[in-house]
C-alpha positions as CSV (number, residue, x, y, z in Angstrom):
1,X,245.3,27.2,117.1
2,X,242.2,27.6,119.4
3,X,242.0,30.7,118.2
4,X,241.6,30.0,114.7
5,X,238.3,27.2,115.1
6,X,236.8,30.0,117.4
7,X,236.9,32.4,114.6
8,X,235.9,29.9,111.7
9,X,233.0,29.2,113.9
10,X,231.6,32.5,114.5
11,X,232.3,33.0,110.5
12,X,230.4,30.2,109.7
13,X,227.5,31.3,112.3
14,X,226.9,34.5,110.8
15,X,227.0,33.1,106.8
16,X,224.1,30.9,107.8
17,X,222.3,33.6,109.4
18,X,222.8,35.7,106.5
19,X,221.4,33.3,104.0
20,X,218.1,32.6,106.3
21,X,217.0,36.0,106.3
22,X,217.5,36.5,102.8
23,X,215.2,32.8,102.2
24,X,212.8,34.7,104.5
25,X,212.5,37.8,102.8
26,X,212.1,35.9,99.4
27,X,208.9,34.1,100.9
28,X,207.3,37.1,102.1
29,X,207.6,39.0,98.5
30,X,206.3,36.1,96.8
31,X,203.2,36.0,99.1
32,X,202.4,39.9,99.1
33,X,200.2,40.8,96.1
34,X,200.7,43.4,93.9
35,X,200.3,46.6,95.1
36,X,197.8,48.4,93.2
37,X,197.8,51.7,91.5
38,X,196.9,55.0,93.3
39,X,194.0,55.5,91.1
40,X,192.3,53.0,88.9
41,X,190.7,54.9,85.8
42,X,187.5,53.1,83.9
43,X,186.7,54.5,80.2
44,X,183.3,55.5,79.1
45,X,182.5,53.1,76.3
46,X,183.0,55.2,72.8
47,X,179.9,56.7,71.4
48,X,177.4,54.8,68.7
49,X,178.9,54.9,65.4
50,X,176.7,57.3,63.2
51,X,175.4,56.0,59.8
52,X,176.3,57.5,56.5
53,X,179.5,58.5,54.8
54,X,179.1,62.1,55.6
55,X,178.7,61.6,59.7
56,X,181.2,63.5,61.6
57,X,183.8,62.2,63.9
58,X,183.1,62.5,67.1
59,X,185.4,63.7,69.8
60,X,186.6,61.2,72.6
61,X,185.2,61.9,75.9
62,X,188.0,62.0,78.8
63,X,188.2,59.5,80.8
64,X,186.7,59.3,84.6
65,X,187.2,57.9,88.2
66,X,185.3,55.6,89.8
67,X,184.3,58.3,92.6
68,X,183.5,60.8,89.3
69,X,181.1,57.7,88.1
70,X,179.6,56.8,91.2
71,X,178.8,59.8,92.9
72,X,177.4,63.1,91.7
73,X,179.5,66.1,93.0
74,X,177.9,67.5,95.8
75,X,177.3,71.4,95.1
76,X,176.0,70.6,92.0
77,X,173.4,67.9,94.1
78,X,172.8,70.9,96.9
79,X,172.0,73.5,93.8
80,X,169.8,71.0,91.5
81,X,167.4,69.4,93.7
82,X,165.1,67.0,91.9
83,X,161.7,68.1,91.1
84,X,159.1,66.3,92.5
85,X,155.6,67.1,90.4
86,X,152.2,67.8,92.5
87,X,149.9,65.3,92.9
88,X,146.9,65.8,90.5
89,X,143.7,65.9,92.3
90,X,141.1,65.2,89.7
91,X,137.4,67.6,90.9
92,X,134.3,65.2,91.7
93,X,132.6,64.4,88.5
94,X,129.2,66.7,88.3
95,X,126.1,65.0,89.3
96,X,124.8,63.6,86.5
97,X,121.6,65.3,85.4
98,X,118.1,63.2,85.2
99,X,115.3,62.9,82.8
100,X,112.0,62.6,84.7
101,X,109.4,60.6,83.2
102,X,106.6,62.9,81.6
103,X,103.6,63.7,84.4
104,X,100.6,63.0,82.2
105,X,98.9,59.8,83.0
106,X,101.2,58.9,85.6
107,X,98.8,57.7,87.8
108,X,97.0,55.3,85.2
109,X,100.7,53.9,84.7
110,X,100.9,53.1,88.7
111,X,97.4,52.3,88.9
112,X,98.7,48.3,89.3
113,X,100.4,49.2,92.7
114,X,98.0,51.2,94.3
115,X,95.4,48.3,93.3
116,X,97.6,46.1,95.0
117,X,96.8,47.2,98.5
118,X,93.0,48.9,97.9
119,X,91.8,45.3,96.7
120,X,90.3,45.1,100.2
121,X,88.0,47.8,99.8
122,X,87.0,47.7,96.3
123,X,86.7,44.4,96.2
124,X,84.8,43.9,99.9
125,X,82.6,46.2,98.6
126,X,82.1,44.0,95.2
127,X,81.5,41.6,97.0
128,X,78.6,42.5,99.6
129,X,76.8,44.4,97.2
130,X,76.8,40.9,95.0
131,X,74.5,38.9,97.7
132,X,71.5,38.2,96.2
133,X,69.5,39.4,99.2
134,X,70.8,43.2,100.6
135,X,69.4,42.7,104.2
136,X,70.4,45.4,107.2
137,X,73.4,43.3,108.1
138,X,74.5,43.5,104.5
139,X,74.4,47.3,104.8
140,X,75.9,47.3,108.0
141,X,79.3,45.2,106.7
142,X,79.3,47.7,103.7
143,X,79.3,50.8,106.1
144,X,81.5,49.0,108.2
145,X,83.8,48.4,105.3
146,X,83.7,52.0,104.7
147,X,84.6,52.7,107.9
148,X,87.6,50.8,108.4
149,X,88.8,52.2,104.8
150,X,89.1,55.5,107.1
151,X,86.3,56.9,104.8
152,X,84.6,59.1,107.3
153,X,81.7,58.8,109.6
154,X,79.3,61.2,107.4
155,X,80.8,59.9,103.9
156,X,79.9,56.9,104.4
157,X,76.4,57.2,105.7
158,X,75.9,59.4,102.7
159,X,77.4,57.1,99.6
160,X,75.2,54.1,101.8
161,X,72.4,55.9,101.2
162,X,73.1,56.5,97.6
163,X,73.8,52.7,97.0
164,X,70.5,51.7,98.7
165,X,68.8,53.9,96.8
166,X,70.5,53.1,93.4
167,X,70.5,49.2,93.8
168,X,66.6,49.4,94.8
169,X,65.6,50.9,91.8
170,X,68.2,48.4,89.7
171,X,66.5,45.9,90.4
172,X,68.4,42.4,89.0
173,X,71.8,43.4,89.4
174,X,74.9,41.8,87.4
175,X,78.4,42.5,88.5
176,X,79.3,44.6,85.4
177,X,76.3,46.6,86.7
178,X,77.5,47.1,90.2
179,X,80.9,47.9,89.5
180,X,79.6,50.6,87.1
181,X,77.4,52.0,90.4
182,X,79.9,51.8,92.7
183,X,82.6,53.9,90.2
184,X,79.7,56.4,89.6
185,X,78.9,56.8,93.4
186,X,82.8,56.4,94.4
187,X,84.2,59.4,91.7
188,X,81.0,61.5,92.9
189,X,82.3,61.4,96.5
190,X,85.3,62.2,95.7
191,X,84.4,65.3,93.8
192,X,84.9,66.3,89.8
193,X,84.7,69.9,90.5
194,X,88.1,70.4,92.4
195,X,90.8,72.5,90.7
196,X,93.1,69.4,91.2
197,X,96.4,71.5,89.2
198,X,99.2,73.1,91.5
199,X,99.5,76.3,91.4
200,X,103.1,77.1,89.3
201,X,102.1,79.8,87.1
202,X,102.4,83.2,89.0
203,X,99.9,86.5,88.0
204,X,103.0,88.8,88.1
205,X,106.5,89.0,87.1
206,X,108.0,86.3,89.9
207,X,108.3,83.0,90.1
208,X,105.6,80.9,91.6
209,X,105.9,80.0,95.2
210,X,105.1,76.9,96.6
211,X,105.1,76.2,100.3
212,X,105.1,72.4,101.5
213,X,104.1,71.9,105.6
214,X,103.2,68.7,107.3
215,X,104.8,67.4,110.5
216,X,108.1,65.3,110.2
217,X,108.0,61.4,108.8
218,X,105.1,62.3,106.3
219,X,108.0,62.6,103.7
220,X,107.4,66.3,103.2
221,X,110.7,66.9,102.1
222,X,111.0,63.7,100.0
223,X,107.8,65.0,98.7
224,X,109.3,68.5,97.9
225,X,112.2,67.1,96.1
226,X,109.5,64.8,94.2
227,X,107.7,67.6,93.4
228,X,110.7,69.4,92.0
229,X,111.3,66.3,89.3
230,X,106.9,66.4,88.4
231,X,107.8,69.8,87.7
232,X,111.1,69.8,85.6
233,X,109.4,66.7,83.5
234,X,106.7,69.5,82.3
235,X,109.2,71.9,81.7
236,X,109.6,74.0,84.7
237,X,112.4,75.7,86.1
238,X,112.9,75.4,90.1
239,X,114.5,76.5,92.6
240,X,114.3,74.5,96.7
241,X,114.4,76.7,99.6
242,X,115.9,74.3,102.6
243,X,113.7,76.0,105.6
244,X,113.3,72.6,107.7
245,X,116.4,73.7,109.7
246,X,115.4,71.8,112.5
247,X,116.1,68.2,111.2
248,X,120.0,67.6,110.3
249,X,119.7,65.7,106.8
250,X,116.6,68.1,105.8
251,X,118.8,70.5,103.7
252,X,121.1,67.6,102.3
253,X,118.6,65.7,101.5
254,X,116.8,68.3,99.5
255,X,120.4,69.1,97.7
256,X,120.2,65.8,97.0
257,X,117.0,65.8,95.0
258,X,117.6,69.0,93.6
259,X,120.8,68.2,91.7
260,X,119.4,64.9,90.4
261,X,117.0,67.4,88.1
262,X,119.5,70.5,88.1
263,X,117.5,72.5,90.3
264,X,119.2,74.8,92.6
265,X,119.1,74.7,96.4
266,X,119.2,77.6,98.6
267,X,120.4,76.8,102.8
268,X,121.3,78.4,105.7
269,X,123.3,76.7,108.5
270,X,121.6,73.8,110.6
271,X,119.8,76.0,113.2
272,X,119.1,78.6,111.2
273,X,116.0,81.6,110.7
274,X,113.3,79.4,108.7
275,X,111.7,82.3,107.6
276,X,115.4,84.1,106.9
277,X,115.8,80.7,104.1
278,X,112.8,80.8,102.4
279,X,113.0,84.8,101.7
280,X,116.2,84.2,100.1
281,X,115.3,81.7,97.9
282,X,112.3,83.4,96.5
283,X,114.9,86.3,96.4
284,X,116.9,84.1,94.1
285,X,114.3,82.5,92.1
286,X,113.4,86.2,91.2
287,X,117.0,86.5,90.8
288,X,117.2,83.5,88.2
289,X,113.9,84.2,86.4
290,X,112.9,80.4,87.9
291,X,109.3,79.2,87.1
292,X,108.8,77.7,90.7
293,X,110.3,78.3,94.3
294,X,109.3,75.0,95.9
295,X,110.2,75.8,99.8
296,X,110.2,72.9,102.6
297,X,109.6,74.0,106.4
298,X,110.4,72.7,109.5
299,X,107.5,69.7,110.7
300,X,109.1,70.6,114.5
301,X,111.4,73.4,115.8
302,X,114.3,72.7,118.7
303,X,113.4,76.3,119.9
304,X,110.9,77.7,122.4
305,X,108.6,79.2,119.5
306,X,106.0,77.2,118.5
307,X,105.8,75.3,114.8
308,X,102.6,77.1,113.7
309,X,103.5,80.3,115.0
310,X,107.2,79.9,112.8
311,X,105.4,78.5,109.7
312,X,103.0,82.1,110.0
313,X,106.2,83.5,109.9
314,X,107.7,81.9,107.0
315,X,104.6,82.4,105.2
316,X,104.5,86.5,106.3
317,X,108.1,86.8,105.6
318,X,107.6,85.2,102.0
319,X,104.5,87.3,100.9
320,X,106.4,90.2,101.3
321,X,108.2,89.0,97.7
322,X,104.6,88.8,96.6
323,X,101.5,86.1,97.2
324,X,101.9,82.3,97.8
325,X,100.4,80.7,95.2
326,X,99.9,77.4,97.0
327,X,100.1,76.0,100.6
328,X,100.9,72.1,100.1
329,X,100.2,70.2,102.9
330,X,101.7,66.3,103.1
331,X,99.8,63.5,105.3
332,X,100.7,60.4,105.9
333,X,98.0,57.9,104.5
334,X,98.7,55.4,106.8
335,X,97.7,57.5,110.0
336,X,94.0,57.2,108.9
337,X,91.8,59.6,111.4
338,X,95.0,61.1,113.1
339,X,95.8,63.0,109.9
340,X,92.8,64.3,110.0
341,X,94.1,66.1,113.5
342,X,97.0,67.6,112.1
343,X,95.4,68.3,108.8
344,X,92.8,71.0,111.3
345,X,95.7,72.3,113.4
346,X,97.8,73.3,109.7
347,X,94.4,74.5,108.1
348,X,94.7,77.0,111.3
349,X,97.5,78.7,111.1
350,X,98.2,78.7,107.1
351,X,95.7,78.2,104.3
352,X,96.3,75.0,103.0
353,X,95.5,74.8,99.1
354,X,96.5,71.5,98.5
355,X,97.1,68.2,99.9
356,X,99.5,65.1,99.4
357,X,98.6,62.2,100.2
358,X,102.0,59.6,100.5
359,X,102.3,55.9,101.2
360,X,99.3,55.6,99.7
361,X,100.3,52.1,98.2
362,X,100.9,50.8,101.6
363,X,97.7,50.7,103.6
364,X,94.2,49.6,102.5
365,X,93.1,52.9,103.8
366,X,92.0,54.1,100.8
367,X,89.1,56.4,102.1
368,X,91.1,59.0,103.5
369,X,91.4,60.8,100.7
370,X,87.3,61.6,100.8
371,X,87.7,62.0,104.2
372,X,90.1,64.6,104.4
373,X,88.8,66.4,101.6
374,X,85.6,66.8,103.2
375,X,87.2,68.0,106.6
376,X,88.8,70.7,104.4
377,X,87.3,71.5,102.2
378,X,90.2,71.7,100.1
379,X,91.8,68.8,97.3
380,X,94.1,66.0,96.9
381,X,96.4,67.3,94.3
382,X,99.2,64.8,94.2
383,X,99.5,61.2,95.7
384,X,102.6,59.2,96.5
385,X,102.6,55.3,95.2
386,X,106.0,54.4,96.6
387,X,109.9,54.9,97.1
388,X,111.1,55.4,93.6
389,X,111.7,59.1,92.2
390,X,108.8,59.4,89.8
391,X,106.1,57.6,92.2
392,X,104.4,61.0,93.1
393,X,101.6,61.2,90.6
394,X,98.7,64.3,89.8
395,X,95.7,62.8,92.0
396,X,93.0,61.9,89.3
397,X,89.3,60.8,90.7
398,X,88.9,58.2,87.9
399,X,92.1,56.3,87.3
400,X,92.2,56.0,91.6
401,X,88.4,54.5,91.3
402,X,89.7,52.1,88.7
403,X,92.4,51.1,90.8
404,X,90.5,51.0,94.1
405,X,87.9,48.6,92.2
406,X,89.4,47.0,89.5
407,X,88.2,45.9,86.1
């Protein structure tokens, strides 16, 4: 009988274990989610229906994988790279060629500017000669006047005299009358006879050649490049010859100036033979059939050799092309007397043809211009009135009497 319960027991034991594992397994399938399939397919989305009764049917394309959608296969990546286009570098626009304004009458047109700063003179002199009694100290603030104008020492004694004489035999003397004298006495000193024109027509089959000299901070090659534009306005070809090779900016600068007008420049490296410059541009104005070879030296050298000795040099070197038709030589009007110092030491070495006169709108030092002239011997041919391009004007006697004493 004990033997019986035992075995119902252990019976009973195992029937309830049997039944627990099978509620347990139940649970678990009913929280596992459904296991997906080995490999999910997407369809492309069917092509655009095509209009018209007579379109034809268009195959099915098969469908693809996510890994065939997502990613490119990778030979086919390794043999088609994607092209990547060159940058396009666009060339610097060309400098844009100017139209200088026309030469002729240039000076009347800046005949208010330069009046500007010569009032003192023309006007002082107005002035003293309008007393109603010319005593000795009346001459001596006229000569004076003269003086400090930077007119000269013998100049002035000699248009002094002239005035004396003049307003002696006037007599009664209104200021229309004395402004009339003055202008006569004034454009006499200054000379009518001068050949005032430079030089750009050459006697034989080359171009002109014009050689510009002065010592830097004159604005001789400003001057040159000035020159180039009074030039192109009358219809002249040109061609710049960068000789200063002494100053850095000196070739650049002319460059500059030069393509403004569409003139050509010929340079040599900074440091280079002056004279080795200046006989290849002539070489390439001949070369060209240019009108003009405008060439800018050196106002100081950084070698041993002396400046005058390299400007004879330059000027040798370029006569062997054939003769220099004009020797320009640019002076600061604002150095009065001290000009007059370098103007001798130039007139030594080359023969100066010409002179330019710049900044003359900016001192009241109008008289150096008869000065100079009569320590050369030679002319003013062109006068600078200021910083803009076409302020370089043909020196004329009369319109710079206006100016110097008004109306």
């Amino acid at each position: 009988m004990t033997d019986i319960l035992i075995l119902a027991v252990v019976i009973a034991l195992v029937a309830v274990g049997v039944i627990s594992g099978l509620v347990v397994s139940s649970r678990k399938k009913k929280q596992l989610p459904p296991t997906p399939p080995s490999t999910p397919t997407i369809t492309a989305p069917p092509a655009e229906p095509q209009v018209g009764e007579d379109a034809a049917p268009t195959a099915q394309e098969p469908r693809r994988t996510i890994e065939e959608v997502a990613l490119p296969d990778a030979e086919t990546a390794l043999e088609s790279p994607v092209a990547v286009e060159d940058p396009v570098v666009e060339a610097p626009p060309a400098p844009e060629i100017e139209v200088p304004e026309p030469t002729a009458g240039r000076l009347v047109r800046l005949r208010s500017r330069l009046a500007r700063s010569q009032n003192s003179l023309g006007k002082g002199l107005l002035t003293l000669l309008s007393r109603e009694h010319l005593d000795e100290d009346t001459w001596e603030e006229i000569e004076e006047t003269l003086l400090i104008a930077d007119v000269g020492v013998a100049p002035t004694q000699e248009l002094v005299d002239r005035l004396r004489e003049r307003v002696k035999v006037l007599g009664t003397r209104t200021p229309a009358d004395l402004r009339a004298l003055l202008k006569e006495e004034l454009v006499a000193l200054l000379g009518t006879d001068f050949d005032r024109a430079v030089k750009t027509e050459s006697g034989v089959d080359t171009p002109a050649v014009v050689m510009v000299v002065g010592v830097n901070g004159t604005g001789k090659t400003t001057t040159t490049g000035k020159l180039a534009r009074v030039l192109v306005a009358d219809g002249r070809s040109v061609v710049l010859g960068a000789a200063d090779t002494f100053r850095a900016a000196a070739a650049d600068q002319l460059q500059t100036w030069g393509d403004r007008v569409g003139a050509r420049t010929v340079r040599g490296p900074e440091g280079g033979d002056p004279a080795s410059i200046a006989y290849d541009a002539v070489k390439e104005g001949i070369a060209e059939g240019a009108d003009v070879v405008l060439i800018d030296t050196a106002g100081r050298l950084h070698t041993k050799t002396g400046l005058m000795d390299e400007l004879g040099k330059v000027k040798r070197v370029v006569e062997k092309h054939g003769p220099l038709d004009e020797i320009l030589l640019v002076l600061d009007a604002t150095t009065g007397q001290n000009g007059l110092t370098q103007a001798r030491v130039f007139a030594e070495v080359v023969d100066i043809t010409g002179i330019v006169l710049t900044k003359l709108d900016g001192t009241a030092k109008g008289g150096i211009v008869i000065a100079v002239q009569r320590a050369l011997g030679v002319p003013v041919k062109l006068v600078g009135l200021g910083e803009g391009a076409d302020d370089l004007a043909p020196f004329e006697p009369e319109a710079f009497v206006d100016a110097l004493i008004g109306d």
